[in-house]
C-alpha positions, -999 to 999 in steps of 0.1 A, spaced: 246 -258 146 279 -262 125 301 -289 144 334 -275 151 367 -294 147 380 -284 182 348 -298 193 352 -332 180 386 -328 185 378 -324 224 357 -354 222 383 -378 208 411 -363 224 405 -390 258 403 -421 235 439 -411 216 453 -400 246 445 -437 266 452 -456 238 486 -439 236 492 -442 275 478 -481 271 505 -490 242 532 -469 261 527 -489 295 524 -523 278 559 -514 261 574 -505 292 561 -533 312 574 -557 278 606 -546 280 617 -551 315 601 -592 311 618 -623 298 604 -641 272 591 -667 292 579 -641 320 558 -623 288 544 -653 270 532 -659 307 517 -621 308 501 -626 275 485 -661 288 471 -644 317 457 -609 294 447 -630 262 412 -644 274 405 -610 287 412 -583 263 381 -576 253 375 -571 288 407 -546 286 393 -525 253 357 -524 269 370 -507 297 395 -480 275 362 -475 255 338 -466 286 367 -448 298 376 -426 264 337 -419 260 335 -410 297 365 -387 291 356 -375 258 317 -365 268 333 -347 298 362 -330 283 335 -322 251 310 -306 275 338 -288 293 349 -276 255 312 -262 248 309 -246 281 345 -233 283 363 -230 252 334 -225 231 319 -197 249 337 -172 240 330 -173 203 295 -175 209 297 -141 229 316 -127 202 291 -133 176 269 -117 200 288 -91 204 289 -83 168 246 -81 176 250 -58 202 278 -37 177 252 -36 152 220 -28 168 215 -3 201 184 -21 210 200 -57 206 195 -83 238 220 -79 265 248 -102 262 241 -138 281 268 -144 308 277 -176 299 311 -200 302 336 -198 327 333 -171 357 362 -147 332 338 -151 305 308 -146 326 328 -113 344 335 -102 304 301 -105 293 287 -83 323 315 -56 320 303 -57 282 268 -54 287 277 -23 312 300 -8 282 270 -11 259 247 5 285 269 34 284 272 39 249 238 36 243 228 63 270 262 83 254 238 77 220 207 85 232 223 120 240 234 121 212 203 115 191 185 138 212 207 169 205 204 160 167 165 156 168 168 192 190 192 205 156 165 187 131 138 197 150 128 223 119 142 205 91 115 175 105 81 203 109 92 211 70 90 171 62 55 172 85 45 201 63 49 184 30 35 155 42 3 173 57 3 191 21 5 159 1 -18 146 20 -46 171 18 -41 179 -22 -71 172 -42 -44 167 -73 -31 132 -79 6 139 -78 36 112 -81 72 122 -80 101 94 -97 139 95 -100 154 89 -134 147 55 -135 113 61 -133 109 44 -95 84 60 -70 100 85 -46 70 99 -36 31 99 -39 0 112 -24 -34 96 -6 -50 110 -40 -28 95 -68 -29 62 -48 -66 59 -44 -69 68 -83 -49 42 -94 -70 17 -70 -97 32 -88 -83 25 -123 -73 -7 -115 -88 -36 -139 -109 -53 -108 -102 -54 -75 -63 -61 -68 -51 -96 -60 -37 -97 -22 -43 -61 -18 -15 -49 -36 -11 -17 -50 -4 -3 -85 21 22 -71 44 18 -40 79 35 -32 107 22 -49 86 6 -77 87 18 -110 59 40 -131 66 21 -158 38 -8 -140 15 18 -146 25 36 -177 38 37 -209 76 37 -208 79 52 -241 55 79 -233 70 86 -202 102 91 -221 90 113 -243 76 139 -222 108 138 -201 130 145 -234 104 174 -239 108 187 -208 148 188 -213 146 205 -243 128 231 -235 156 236 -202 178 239 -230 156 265 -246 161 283 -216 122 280 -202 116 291 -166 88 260 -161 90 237 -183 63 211 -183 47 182 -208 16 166 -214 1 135 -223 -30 110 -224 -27 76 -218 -55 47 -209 -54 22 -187 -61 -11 -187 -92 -6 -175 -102 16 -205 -97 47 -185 -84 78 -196 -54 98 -177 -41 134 -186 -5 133 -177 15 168 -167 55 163 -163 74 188 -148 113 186 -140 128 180 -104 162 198 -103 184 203 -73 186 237 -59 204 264 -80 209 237 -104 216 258 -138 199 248 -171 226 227 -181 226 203 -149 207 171 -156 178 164 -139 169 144 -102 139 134 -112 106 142 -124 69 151 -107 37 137 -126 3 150 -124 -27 130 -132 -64 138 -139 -88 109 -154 -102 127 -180 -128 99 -189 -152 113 -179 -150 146 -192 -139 135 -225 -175 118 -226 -191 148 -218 -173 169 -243 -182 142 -266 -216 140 -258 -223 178 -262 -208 176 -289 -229 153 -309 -256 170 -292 -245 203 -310 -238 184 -347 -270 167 -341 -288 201 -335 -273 218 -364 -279 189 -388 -313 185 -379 -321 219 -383 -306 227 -411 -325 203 -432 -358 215 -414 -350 250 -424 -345 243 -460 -375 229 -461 -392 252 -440 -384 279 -465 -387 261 -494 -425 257 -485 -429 295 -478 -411 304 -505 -438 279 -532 -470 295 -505 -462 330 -523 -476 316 -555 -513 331 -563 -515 303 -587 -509 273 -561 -539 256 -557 -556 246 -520 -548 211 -523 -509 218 -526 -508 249 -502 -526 224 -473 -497 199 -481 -470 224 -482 -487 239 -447 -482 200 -437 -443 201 -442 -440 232 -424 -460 219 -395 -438 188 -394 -407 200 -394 -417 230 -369 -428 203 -348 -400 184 -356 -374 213 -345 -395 211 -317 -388 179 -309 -350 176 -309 -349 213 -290 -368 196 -259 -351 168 -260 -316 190 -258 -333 206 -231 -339 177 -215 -307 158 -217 -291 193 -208 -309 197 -178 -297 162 -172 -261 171 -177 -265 200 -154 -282 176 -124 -251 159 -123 -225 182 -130 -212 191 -98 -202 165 -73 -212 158 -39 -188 167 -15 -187 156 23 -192 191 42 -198 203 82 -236 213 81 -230 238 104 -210 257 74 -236 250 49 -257 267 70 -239 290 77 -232 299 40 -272 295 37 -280 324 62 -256 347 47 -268 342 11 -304 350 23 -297 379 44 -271 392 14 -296 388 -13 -332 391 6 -324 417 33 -343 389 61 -331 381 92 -313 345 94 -315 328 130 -295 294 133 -292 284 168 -310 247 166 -278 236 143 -260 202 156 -228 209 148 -211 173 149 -229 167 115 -211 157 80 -236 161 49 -226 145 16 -241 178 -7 -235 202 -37 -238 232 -15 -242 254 -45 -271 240 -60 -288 232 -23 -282 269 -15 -297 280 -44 -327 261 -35 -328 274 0 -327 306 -15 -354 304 -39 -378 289 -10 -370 322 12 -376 342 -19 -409 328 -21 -421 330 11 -408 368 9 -428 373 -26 -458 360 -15 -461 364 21 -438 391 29 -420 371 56 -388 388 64 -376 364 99 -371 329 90 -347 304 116 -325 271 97 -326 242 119 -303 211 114 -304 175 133 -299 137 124 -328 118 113 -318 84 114 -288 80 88 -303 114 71 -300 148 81 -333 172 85 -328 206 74 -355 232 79 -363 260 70 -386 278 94 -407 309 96 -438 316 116 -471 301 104 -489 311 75 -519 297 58 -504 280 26 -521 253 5 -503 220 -7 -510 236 -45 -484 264 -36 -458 246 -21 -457 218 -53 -457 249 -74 -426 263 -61 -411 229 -53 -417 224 -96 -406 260 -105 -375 270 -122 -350 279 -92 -351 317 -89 -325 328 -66 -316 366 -61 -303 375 -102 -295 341 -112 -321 319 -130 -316 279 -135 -335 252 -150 -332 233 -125 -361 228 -100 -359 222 -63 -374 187 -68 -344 182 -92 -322 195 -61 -330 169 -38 -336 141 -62 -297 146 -70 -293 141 -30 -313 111 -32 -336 131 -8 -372 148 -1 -387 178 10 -422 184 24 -440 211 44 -456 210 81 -471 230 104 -464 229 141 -492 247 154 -482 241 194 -447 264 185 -472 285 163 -442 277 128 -445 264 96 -413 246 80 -403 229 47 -383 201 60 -355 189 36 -336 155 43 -303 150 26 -275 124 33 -249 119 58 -213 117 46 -198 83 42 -230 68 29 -220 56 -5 -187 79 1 -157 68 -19 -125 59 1 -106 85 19 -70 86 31 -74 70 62 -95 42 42 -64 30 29 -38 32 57 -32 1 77 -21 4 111 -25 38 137 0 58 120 3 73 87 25 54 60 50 66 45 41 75 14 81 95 5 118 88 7 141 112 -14 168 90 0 154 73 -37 166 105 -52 203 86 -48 195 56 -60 198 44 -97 192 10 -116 225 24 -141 250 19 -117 262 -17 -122 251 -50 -124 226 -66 -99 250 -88 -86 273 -65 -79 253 -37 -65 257 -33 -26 225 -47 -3 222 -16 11 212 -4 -23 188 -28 -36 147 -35 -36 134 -67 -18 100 -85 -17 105 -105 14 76 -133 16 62 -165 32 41 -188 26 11 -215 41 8 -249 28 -15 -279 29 18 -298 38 57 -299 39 61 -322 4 58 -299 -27 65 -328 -50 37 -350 -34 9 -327 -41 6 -304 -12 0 -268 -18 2 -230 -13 -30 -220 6 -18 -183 17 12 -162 3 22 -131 21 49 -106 13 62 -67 25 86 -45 5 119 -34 19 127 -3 -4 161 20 7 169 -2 36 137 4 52 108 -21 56 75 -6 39 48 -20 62 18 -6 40 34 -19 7 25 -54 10 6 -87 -1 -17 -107 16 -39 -135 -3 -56 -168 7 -52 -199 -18 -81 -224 -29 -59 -256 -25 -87 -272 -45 -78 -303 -19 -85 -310 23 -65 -296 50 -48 -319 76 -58 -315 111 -17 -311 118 -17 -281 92 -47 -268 103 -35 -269 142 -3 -242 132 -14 -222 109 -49 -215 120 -68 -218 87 -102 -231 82 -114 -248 51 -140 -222 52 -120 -195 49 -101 -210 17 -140 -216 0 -143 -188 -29 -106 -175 -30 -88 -175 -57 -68 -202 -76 -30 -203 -73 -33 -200 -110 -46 -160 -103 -28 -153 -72 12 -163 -84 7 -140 -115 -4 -113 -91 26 -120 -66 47 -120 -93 39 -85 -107 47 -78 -71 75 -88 -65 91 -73 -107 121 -55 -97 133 -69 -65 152 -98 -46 133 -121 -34 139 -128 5 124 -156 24 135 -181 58 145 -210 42 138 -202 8 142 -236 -3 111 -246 10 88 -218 -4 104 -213 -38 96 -255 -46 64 -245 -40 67 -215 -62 85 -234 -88 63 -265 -92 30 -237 -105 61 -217 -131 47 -242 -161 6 -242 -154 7 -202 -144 33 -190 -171 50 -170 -147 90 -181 -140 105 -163 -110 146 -157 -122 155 -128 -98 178 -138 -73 168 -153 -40 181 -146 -1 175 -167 25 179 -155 61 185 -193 75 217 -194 56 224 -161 63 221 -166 98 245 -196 93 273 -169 76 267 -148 105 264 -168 138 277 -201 125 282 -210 165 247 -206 175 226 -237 183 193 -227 161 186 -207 127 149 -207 136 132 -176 130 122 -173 167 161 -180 176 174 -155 152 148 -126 158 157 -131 195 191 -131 194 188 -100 172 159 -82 194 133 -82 168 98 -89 186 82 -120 170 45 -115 161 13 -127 139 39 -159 137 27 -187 115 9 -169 92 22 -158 60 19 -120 61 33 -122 95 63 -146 89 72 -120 63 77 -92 85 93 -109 114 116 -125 84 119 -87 68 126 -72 102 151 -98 105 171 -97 72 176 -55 78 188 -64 114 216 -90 96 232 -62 69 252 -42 90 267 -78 105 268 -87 70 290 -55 64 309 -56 92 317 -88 78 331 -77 47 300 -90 27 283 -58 9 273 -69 -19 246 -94 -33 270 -115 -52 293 -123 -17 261 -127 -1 247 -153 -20 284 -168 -24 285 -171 13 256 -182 13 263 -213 -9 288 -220 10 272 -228 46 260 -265 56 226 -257 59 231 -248 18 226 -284 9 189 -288 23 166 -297 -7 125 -300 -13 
């Protein structure tokens, strides 16, 4: 705590006070005594004044200890329920005010704590007649989010400035996917409030947006741009801009922002090139074949050609027919392997794809369909088209040949496959039969494919086979197929952390713009922060000890993004102490095959581009920080916040700037403490709770904060 002047003014107030009384009695008493009667007095006092000053010591430090502690509990307390107060001004769910002092400060601090009961039931009324009003305005947010949510399309939406206001599940699982390796700490490419430009090319970006403004100036009712772009990962990306205007906004209003559509086109682009060369190939080929083809026939129509020469030009025309042969099976064949793979699996209730099933064979066969044996709990990873197709052409068959108009589709687990069957009552068929159709072209209704039911269910990694239940007097063919989830990509709910859905908009970002002023002189309320912590080996920096965990969370608009965050153990390359290990929990076998500092800093620095950097006592972690700058080439210059001094600035009567002190006084619950992901949000939830005190204080922008900053005690502790 800061030591106040009244306070050491209390403590040597006894000691002036006696010496003052002492000198004042001694010239008293010497001025009513003769000479002789004081050199007598000074005789008698001379061999025992130390005895004298011993006993105005004890007596001043007596007096001073007692008139200090009187100070602290009296005088003191006062300010130290005002700076709670300012808490309890700030924050509706701050702790109650302690009574503390003497019984009119202890009476004050109860008829405050019933004041801010009633304002904070008077505000709960409050909030609940607005939530009542924004009842619809909040289903429309819901509906957008439930919309984002579910779209297949990979959709981001930025300000000006190019900074993330919005994205879906979709758009952030394809930039996981297009991410060069797996991500260091678990961060993200894209997060709100960071900019596109981590991801993109600024200057393509750029242009599409002065595309899109000219043709608004053209007068265009949708104006939109495209692009392709790679990746570092060698992926490709088709990019489709279209504006974001306010509403009513004319064509002469400038734009909010700007909505980006992405599709990885990789994949298709290889296609297309593929059948492409296939086709160039083709023609080529055959071109040359047919020239010589006809050349040969043309030189057969001589009478005069003798047998010798006809049997060779026969030769070349048998060659190259075979030849052309040749390259048209193996089109076929690398066709019919496009085609296997052309459409995706999707996950899929097998109740519906059997459902679709019965009314394809009823529609184009005219048989009866029963499926009552279907369990309808189960999730198939399929293509229904082409597994309908094949279900089809089985009925078909069994129609064709047998004339069986009553089949039944059955579905059940099977271990971590699903059993399909198709059923119908027994009939003598041989194994011949059912490879023949299993090996046929699929004939389903009109349509005609190459593809074979084999080919089917080798694309569902599956098998069919045929039985005979001669108790239940059936026959079946029996097809297994997978389960969704087995091999399945991540889905939405893959990728959220926590029970409830992150927060993946904020058009409060609409608002916000990196054009309006200097950092320093932008208000906090206004800026980005990566707040962070870190784990060590030890508490010296410059005598070797070292970062074994970073953690870090995003506070973006004022508001702390939980799911935006970083989380990475360190290989220290050197032993932990039984002390470190003993507070924050890590083995030495959980550091064995993680990454070097030398990979992770780079990573957290990428992290935290953009932002101020927030940490509790900063000094500590940003020595550690500094000491890699030179071996991992990365320098971190953006400016730093530390909530210890800050806490200093705003409580500077308080007895502790610990993080547990300062999130209790400030009602923030402390939790996953001593580990760095955990110190971070407990320090994040923290620094949000102090910028209204900092406001109230008159401190709104960065630059007075880390001015008033500098200026507190605690400013001049060093690592």
């Amino acid at each position: 705590m800061k030591v106040d002047g009244r306070e050491i003014a209390a403590a040597l107030a006894p000691a002036a006070l006696l010496a003052l009384v002492l000198g004042a009695v001694a010239g008293l008493l010497a001025a009513t005594l003769t000479p002789a009667e004081r050199a007598a007095l000074w005789a008698l006092l001379e061999p025992r004044l130390a005895l004298v000053l011993m006993g105005w010591l004890v007596a001043s430090l007596l007096a001073g200890w007692a008139l200090r502690a009187a100070w602290l509990h009296f005088g003191a307390a006062p300010g130290r329920i005002a700076e709670a107060l300012q808490v309890v001004l700030a924050n509706d769910d701050a702790p109650r005010l302690p009574p503390q002092g003497s019984a009119g400060s202890r009476a004050l601090a109860v008829a405050v704590n019933a004041l801010v009961l009633q304002r904070r039931t008077l505000r709960e009324g409050i909030a609940q007649k607005v939530a009542e009003a924004s009842l619809e305005v909040a289903q429309e947010r819901n509906r957008l989010a439930a919309l984002m949510a579910e779209l297949t399309q990979s959709v981001v939406v930025c300000n000006l400035d190019g900074r993330i206001l919005l994205y879906n599940a979709r758009a952030r699982l394809q930039f996981r996917a297009l991410a060069d390796g797996q991500a260091v700490g678990g961060a993200e490419s894209i997060g709100l409030g960071r900019s596109i430009y981590a991801v993109l090319d600024r200057r393509l970006v750029a242009h599409a947006l002065e595309a899109v403004q000219q043709r608004l100036q053209r007068g265009a009712a949708h104006p939109s741009a495209q692009f392709v772009t790679g990746t570092q990962g060698g992926q490709l990306l088709r990019v489709q801009m279209s504006p974001v205007k306010a509403p009513g906004a004319g064509a002469d209003q400038p734009l909010n922002g700007f909505v980006l559509m992405l599709d990885n086109i990789t994949r298709v682009l290889a296609e297309d090139t593929a059948r492409d060369r296939l086709v160039q190939t083709l023609t080529e080929g055959h071109r040359g074949a047919l020239g010589n083809v006809q050349a040969a026939v043309e030189l057969l129509d001589d009478p005069a050609l003798d047998g010798a020469t006809r049997e060779r030009f026969l030769g070349v025309i048998r060659d190259e027919v075979a030849a052309m042969s040749r390259r048209l099976n193996e089109a076929a064949e690398q066709g019919l392997r496009s085609l296997k793979t052309r459409w995706p699996l999707e996950d899929m209730l097998g109740a519906d794809l059997v459902a679709a099933a019965a009314r394809r064979i009823e529609t184009q066969l005219g048989a009866r369909v029963i499926a009552t044996e279907v369990d309808g709990q189960l999730w198939l990873k399929v293509d229904s088209y082409s597994l309908i197709q094949a279900l089809l052409h089985l009925a078909g068959r069994l129609s064709e040949e047998y004339d069986i108009k009553r089949v039944q589709l059955r579905l059940a687990a099977a271990g971590d496959k699903a059993q399909l069957d198709l059923v119908w009552a027994v009939q003598a068929m041989s194994t011949e039969t059912v490879t023949a159709w299993e090996t046929e072209p699929i004939k389903a209704g009109d349509d005609r494919s190459p593809l074979t039911v084999r080919d089917v269910l080798e694309r569902h990694a599956g098998t069919l086979w045929f039985e005979r239940a001669r108790v239940r007097q059936e026959a079946f063919f029996r097809l297994l197929l997978p389960l969704a989830g087995e091999g399945a990509p991540l889905e939405t709910a893959d990728v959220m952390r926590g029970d409830s859905r992150p927060e993946f908009y904020d058009f409060d970002l609409f608002a916000q713009s990196d054009r309006g002023g200097a950092l320093a002189e932008r208000l906090l309320s206004e800026l980005s922060y990566t707040v962070f912590d870190t784990e060590t080996t030890g508490l010296e920096p410059a005598a070797g000890d070292e970062i074994i965990q970073l953690g870090a969370t995003r506070i973006v608009a004022a508001k702390l993004r939980r799911q935006d965050c970083f989380d990475q153990l360190v290989d220290p390359q050197r032993p932990l102490s039984a002390a470190g290990i003993a507070i924050h929990g890590i083995e030495p076998e959980q550091l064995r095959g993680q990454p070097l500092i030398g990979t992770v800093l780079p990573a957290f620095h990428a992290f935290a581009a953009d932002t101020v950097l927030v940490a509790h006592n900063a000094a500590f972690d940003m020595r550690f920080l500094q000491l890699k700058e030179a071996s991992t080439g990365v320098r971190f210059e953006q400016p730093v916040l530390d909530t210890l001094l800050l806490s200093a600035v705003i409580h500077p009567q308080q007895d502790s700037h610990r993080l547990e002190a300062i999130a209790e006084r400030l009602g923030v619950p402390v939790l996953g403490r001593h580990t760095a992901l955990g110190d971070a949000m407990v320090t994040a939830e923290v620094f949000l709770k102090m910028l209204p005190l900092l406001q109230a204080m008159g401190l709104t922008t960065l630059a007075q904060a880390l001015e008033a900053s500098r200026q507190t005690y605690l400013a001049r502790v060093a690592y």
